[in-house]
N, C-alpha and C positions, 0 to 999 in steps of 0.2 A: 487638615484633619478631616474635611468636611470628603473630602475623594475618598479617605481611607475607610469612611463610616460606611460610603454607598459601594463600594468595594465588598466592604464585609457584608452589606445587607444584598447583594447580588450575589453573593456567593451561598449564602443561605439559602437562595433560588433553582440554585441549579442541583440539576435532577441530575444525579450522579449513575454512572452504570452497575449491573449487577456483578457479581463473581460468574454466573452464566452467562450472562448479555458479553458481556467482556471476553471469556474468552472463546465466545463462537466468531465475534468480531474478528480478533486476533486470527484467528483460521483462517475466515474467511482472507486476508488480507495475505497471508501465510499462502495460502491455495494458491490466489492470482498472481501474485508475485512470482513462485514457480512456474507457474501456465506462461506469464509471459515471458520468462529465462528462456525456458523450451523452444517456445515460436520464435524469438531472437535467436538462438542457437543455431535450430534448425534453417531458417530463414538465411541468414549470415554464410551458413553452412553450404545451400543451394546455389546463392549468389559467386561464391567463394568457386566453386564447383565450374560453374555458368561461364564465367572470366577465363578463370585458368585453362576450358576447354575451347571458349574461343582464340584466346592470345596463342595457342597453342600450335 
């Protein structure tokens, strides 16, 4: 019981995010996640490109 008290008393510590904070976070995270699909894509794509004109 003595874990589940300091549990709850740590949990009453923590600084929870806002409805703004939250979801500029989410974007941001949203954003890069795209940015890097793209550069993978493209990347992948050149490679892909590179190969096929060498083996060729």
């Amino acid at each position: 019981m003595k874990f589940l008290r300091s549990v709850v008393d740590e949990m009453k510590n923590v600084t929870w995010p806002t409805k703004a904070q939250l979801r500029k976070d989410t974007l941001v995270v949203i954003e890069t996640s795209l940015i890097f699909a793209a550069m993978f894509f493209v990347m992948d794509t050149v490679i892909k490109s590179v190969f096929g004109w060498i083996l060729k």
